[in-house]
KOLKESE-954201 format. One record per residue: residue in three letters; x, y, z of N, C-alpha, C, CB in turn. Coordinates in pm, 1 decimal. Atoms other than C-alpha are relative to their C-alpha. Glycine has a CB too. Example, Ala and Ser with C-alpha at 12.3 -4.5 7.8 and 13.67 -1.06 7.14 Angstrom:
@residuo = Ala&neast = 89.0&nnorth = -119.0&nup = 0.0&caeast = 1230.0&canorth = -450.0&caup = 780.0&ceast = 90.0&cnorth = 120.0&cup = 0.0&cbeast = -99.2&cbnorth = 2.7&cbup = 124.6
@residuo = Ser&neast = -82.0&nnorth = -119.0&nup = -6.0&caeast = 1367.0&canorth = -106.0&caup = 714.0&ceast = -77.0&cnorth = 109.0&cup = 73.0&cbeast = 41.4&cbnorth = 46.2&cbup = -141.5
//
This chain:
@residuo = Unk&neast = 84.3&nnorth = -119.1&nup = 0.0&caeast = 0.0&canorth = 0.0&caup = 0.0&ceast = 88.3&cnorth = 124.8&cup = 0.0&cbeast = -95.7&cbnorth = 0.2&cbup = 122.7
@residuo = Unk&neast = -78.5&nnorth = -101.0&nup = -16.1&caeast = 135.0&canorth = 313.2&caup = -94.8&ceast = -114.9&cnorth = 137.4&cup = 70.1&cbeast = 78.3&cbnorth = 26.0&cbup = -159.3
@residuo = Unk&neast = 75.0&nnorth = -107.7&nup = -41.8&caeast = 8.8&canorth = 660.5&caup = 55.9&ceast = 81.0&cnorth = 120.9&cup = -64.8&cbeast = -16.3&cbnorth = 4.4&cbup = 162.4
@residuo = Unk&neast = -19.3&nnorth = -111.3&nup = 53.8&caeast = 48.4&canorth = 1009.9&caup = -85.8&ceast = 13.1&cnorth = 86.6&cup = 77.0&cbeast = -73.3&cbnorth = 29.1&cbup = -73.4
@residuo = Unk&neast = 39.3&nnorth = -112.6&nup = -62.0&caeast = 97.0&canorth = 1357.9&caup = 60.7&ceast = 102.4&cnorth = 101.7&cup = -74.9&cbeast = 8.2&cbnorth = -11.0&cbup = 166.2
@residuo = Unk&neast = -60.6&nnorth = -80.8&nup = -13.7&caeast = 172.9&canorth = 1673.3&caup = -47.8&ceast = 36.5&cnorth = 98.0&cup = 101.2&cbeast = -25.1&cbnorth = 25.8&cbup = -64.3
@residuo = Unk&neast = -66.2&nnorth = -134.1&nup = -152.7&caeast = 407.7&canorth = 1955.1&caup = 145.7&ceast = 22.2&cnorth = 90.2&cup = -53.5&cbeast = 147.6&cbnorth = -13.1&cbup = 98.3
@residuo = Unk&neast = -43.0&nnorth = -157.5&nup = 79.3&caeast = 419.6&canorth = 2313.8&caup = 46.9&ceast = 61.4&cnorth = 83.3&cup = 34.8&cbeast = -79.2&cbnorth = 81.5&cbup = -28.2
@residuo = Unk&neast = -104.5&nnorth = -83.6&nup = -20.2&caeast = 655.4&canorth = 2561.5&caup = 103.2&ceast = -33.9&cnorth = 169.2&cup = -41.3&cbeast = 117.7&cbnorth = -65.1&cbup = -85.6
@residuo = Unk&neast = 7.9&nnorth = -160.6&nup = 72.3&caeast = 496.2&canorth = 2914.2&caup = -19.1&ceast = 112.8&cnorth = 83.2&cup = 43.6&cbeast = -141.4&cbnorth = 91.7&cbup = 44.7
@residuo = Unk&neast = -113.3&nnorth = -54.0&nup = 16.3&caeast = 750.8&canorth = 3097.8&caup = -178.1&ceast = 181.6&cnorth = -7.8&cup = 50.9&cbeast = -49.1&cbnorth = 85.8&cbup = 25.4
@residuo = Unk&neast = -129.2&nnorth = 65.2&nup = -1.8&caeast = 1012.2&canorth = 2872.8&caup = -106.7&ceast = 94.2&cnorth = -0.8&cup = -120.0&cbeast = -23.1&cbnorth = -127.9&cbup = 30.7
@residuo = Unk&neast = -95.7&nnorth = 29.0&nup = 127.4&caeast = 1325.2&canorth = 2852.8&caup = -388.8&ceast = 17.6&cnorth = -82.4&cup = -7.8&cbeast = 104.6&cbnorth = 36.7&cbup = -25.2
@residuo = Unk&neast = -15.3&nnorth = 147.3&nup = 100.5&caeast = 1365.9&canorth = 2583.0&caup = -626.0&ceast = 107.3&cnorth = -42.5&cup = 27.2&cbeast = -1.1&cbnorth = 4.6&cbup = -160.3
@residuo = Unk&neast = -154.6&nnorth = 43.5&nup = -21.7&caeast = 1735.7&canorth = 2542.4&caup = -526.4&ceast = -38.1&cnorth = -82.9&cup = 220.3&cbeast = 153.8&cbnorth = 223.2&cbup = -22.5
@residuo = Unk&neast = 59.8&nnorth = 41.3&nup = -110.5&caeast = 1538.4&canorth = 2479.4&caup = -144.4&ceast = -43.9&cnorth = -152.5&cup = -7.2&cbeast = -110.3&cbnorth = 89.9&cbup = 24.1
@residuo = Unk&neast = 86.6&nnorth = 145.1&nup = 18.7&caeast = 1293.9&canorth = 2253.6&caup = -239.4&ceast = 79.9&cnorth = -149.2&cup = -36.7&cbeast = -107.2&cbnorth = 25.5&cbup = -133.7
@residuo = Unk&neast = -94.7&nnorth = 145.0&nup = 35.4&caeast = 1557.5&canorth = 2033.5&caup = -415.9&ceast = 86.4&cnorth = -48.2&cup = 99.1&cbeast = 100.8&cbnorth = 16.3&cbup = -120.1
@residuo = Unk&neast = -27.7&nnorth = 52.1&nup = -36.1&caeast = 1747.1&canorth = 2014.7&caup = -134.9&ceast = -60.3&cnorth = -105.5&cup = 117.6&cbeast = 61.8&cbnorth = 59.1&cbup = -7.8
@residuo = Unk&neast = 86.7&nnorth = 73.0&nup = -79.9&caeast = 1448.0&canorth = 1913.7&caup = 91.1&ceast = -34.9&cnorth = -115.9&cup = -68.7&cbeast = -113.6&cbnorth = 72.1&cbup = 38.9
@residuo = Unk&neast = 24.7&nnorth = 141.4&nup = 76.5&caeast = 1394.9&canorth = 1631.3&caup = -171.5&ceast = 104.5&cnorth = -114.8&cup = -11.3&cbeast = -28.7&cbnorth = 29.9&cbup = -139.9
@residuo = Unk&neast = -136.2&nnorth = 82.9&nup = 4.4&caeast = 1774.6&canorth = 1529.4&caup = -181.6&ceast = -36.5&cnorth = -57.9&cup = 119.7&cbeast = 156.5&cbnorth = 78.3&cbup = -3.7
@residuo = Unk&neast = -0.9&nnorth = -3.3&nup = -119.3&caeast = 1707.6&canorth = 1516.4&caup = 199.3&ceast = -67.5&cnorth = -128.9&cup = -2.9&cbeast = -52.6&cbnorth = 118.4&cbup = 68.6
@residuo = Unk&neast = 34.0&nnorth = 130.3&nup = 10.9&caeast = 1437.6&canorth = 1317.0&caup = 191.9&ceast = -9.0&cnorth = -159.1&cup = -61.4&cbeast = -50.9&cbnorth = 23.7&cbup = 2.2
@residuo = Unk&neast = -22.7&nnorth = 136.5&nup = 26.5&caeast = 1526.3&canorth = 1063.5&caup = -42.0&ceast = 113.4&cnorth = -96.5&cup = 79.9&cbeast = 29.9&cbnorth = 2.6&cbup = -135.7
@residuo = Unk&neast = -93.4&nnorth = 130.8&nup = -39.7&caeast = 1787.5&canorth = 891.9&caup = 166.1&ceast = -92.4&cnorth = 0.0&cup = 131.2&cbeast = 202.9&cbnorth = 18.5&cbup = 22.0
@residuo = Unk&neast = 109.4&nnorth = 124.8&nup = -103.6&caeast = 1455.5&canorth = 815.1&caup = 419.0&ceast = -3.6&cnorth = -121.2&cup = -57.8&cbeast = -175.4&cbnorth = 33.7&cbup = 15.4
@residuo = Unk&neast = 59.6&nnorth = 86.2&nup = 64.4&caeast = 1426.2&canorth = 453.9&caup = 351.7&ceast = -133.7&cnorth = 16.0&cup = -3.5&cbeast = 30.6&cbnorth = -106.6&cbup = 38.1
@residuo = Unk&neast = 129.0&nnorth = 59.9&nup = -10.4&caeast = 1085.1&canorth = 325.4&caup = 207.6&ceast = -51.9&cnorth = 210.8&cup = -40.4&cbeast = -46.5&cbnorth = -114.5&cbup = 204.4
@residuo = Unk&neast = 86.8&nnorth = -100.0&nup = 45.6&caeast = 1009.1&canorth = 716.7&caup = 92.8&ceast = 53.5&cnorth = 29.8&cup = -146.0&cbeast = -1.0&cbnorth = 128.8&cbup = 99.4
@residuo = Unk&neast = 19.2&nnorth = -93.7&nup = 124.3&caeast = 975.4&canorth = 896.0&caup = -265.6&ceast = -11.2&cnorth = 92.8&cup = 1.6&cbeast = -72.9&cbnorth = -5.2&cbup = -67.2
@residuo = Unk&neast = 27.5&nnorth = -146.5&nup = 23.2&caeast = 987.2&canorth = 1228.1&caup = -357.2&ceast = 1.7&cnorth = 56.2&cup = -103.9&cbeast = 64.5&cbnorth = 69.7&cbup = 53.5
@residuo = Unk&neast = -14.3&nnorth = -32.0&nup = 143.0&caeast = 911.3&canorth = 1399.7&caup = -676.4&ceast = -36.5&cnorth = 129.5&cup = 57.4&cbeast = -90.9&cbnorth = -77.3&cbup = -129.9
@residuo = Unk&neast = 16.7&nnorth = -111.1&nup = -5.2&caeast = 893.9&canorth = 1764.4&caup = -718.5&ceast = -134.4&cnorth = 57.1&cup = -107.3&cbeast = 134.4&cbnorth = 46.8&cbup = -20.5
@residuo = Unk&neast = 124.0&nnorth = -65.0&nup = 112.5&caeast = 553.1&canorth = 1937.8&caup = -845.1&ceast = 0.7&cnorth = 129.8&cup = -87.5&cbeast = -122.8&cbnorth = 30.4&cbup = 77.6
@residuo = Unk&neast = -66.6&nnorth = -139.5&nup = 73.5&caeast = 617.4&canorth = 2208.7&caup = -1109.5&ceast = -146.2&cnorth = 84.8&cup = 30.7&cbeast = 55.4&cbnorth = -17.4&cbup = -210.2
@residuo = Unk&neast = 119.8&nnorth = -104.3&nup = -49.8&caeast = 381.5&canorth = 2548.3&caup = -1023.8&ceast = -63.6&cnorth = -40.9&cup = -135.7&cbeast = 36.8&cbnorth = 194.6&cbup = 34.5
@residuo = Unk&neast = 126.1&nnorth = 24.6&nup = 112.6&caeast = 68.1&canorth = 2514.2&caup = -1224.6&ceast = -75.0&cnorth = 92.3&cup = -23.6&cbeast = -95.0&cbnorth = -95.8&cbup = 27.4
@residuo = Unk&neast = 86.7&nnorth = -98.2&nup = 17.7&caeast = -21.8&canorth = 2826.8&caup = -1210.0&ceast = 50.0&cnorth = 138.1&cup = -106.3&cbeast = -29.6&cbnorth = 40.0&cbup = 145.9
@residuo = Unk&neast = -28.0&nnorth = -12.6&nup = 140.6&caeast = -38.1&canorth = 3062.0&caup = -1521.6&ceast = 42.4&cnorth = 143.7&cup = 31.7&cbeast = -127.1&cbnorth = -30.6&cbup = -117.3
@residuo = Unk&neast = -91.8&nnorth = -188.1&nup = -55.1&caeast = 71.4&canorth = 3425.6&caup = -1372.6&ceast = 93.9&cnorth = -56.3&cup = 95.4&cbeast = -121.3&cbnorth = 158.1&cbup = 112.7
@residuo = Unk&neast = -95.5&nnorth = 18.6&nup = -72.0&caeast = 373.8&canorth = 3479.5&caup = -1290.4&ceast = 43.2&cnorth = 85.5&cup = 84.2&cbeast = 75.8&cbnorth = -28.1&cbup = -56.9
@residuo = Unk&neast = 31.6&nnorth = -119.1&nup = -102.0&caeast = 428.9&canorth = 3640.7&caup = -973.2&ceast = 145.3&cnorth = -66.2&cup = 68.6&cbeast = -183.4&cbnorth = 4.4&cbup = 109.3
@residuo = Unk&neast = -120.5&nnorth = -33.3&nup = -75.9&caeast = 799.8&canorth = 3710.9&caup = -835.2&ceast = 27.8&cnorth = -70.1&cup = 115.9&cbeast = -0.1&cbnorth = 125.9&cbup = 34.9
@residuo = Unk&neast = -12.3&nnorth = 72.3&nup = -140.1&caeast = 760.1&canorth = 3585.1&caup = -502.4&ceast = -70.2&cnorth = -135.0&cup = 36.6&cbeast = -49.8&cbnorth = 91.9&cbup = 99.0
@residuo = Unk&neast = 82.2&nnorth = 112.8&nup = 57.1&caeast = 607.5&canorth = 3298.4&caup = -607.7&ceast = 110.8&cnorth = -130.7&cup = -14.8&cbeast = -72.9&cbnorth = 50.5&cbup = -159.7
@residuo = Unk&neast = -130.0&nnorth = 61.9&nup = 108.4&caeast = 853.3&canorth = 2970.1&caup = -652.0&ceast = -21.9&cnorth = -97.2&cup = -90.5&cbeast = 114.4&cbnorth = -65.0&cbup = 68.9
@residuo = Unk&neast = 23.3&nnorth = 77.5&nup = 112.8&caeast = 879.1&canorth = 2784.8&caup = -948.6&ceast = -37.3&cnorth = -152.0&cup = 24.4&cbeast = 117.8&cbnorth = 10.2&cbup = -81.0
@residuo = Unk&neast = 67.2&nnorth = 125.6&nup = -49.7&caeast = 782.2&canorth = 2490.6&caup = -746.7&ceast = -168.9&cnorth = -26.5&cup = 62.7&cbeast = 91.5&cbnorth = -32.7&cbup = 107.6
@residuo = Unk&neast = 174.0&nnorth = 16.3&nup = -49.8&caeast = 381.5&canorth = 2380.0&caup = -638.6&ceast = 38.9&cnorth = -52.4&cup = 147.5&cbeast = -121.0&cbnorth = -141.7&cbup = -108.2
@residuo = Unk&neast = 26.2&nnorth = 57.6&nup = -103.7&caeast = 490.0&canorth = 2155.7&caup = -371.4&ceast = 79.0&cnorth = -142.1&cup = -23.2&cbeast = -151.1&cbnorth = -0.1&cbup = 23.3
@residuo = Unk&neast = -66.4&nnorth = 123.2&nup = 14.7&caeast = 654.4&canorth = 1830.6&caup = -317.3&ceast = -95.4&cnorth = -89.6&cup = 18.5&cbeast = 110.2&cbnorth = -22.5&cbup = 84.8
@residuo = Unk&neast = 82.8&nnorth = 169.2&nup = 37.5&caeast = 476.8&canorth = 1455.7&caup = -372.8&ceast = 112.3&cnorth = -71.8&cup = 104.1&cbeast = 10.6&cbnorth = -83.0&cbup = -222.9
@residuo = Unk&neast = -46.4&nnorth = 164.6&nup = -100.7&caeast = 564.3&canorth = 1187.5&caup = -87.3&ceast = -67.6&cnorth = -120.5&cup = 1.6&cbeast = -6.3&cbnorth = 11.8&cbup = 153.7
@residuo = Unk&neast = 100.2&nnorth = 67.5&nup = -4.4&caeast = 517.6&canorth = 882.9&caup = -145.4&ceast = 59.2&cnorth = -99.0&cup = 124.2&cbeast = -42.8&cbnorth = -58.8&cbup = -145.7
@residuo = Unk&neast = -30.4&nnorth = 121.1&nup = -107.4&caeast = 539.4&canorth = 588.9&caup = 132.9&ceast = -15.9&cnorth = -120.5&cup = -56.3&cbeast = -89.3&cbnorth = -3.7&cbup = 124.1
@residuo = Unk&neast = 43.6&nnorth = 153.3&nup = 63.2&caeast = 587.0&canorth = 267.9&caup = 23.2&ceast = -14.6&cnorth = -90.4&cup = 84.0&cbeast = 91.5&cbnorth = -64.9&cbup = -91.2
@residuo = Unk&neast = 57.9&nnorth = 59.2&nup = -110.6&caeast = 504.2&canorth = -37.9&caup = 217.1&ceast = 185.5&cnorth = -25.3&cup = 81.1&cbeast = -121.6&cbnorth = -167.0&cbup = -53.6
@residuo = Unk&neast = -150.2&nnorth = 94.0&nup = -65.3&caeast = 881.9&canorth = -97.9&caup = 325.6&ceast = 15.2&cnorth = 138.0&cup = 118.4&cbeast = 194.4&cbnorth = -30.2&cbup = -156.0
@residuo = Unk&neast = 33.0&nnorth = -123.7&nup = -88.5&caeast = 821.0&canorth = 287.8&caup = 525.4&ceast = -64.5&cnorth = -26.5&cup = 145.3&cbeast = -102.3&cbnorth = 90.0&cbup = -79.9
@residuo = Unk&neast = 64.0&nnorth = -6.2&nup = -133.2&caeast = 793.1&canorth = 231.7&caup = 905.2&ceast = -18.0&cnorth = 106.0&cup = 53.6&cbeast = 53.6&cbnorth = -59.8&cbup = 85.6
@residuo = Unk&neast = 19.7&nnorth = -103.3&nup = -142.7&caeast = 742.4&canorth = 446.2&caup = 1215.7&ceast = 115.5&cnorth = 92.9&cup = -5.2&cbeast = 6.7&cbnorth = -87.1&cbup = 164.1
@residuo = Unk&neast = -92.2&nnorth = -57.0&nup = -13.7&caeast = 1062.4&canorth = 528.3&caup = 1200.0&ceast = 52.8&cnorth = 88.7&cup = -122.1&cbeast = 71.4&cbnorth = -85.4&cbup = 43.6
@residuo = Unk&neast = -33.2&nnorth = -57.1&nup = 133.4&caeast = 1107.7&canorth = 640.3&caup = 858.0&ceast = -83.1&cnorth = 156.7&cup = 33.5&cbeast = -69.3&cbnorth = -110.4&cbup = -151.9
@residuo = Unk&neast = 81.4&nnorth = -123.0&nup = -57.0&caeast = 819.5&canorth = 910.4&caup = 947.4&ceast = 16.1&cnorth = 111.8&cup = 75.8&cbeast = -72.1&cbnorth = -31.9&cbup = 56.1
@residuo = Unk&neast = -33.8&nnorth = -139.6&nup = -72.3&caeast = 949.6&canorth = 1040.1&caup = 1196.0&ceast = 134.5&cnorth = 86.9&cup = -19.3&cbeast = -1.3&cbnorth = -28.1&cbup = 143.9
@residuo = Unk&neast = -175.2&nnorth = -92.4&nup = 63.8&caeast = 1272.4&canorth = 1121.8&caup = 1037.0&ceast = -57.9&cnorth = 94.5&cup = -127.5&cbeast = 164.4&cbnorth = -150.3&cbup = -95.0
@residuo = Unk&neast = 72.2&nnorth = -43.8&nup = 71.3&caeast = 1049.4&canorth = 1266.6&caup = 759.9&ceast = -60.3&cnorth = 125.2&cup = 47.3&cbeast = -72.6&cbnorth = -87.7&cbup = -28.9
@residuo = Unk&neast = 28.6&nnorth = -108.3&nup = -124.4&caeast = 889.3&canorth = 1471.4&caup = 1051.2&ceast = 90.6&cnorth = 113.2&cup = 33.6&cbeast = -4.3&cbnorth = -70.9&cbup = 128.5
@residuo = Unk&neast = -127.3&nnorth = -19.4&nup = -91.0&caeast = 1218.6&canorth = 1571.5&caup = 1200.0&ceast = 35.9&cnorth = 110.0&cup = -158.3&cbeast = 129.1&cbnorth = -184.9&cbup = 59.9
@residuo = Unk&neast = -33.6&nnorth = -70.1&nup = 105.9&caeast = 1332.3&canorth = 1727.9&caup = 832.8&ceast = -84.6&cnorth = 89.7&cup = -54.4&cbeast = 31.8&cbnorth = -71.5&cbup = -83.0
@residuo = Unk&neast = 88.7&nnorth = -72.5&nup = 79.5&caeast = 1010.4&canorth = 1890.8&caup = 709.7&ceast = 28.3&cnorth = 81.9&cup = 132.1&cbeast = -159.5&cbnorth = -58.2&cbup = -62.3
@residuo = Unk&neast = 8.4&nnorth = -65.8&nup = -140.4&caeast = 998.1&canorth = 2037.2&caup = 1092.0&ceast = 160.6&cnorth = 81.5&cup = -10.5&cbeast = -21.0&cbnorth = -137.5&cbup = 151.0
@residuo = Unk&neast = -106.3&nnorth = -90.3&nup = -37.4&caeast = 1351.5&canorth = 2178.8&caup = 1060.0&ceast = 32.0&cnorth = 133.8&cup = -147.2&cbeast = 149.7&cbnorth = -119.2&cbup = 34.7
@residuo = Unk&neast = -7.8&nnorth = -95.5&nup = 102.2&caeast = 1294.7&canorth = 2332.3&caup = 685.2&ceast = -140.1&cnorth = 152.2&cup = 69.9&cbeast = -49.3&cbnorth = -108.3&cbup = -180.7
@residuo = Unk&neast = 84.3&nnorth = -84.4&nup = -43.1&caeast = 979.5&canorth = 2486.3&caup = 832.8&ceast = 87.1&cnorth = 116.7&cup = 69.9&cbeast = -100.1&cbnorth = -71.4&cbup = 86.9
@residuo = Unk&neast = -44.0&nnorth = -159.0&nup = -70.5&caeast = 1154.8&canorth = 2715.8&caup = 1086.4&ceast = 85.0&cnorth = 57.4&cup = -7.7&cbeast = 9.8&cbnorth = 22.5&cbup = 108.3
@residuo = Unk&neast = -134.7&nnorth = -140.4&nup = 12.6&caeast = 1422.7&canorth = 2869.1&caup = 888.8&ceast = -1.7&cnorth = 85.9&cup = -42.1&cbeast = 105.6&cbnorth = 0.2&cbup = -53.2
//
């Protein structure tokens, strides 16, 4: 069973986001793809990213999560 979630970052930089994706791919048992903005004005403070895609695959425990946790929680408050 896989599960989905996106995480957003408003007006985060694309050079950011990628490294929050580098980051999380060495969670075992997670995925990460990057969502390109979908939106059709372009607005400066805006970043060229929508949001990141997580996926969990079934090999993703408890522990994987919370290291997942632990990284989104430390991009948040910088």
């Amino acid at each position: 069973m896989e599960i989905k979630e996106k995480i957003e970052f408003p007006g985060l930089p694309l050079a950011v986001y990628r490294e929050i994706a580098a980051h999380l791919r060495q969670v075992e048992g997670v995925e990460v793809d990057l969502i390109p903005q979908s939106s059709q004005q372009f607005d400066y403070n805006q970043s060229q990213i929508d949001g990141l895609s997580i996926s969990w695959t079934a090999n993703s425990g408890l522990e994987s999560r919370q290291r997942v946790k632990q990284i989104l929680a430390y991009y948040q408050n910088r």
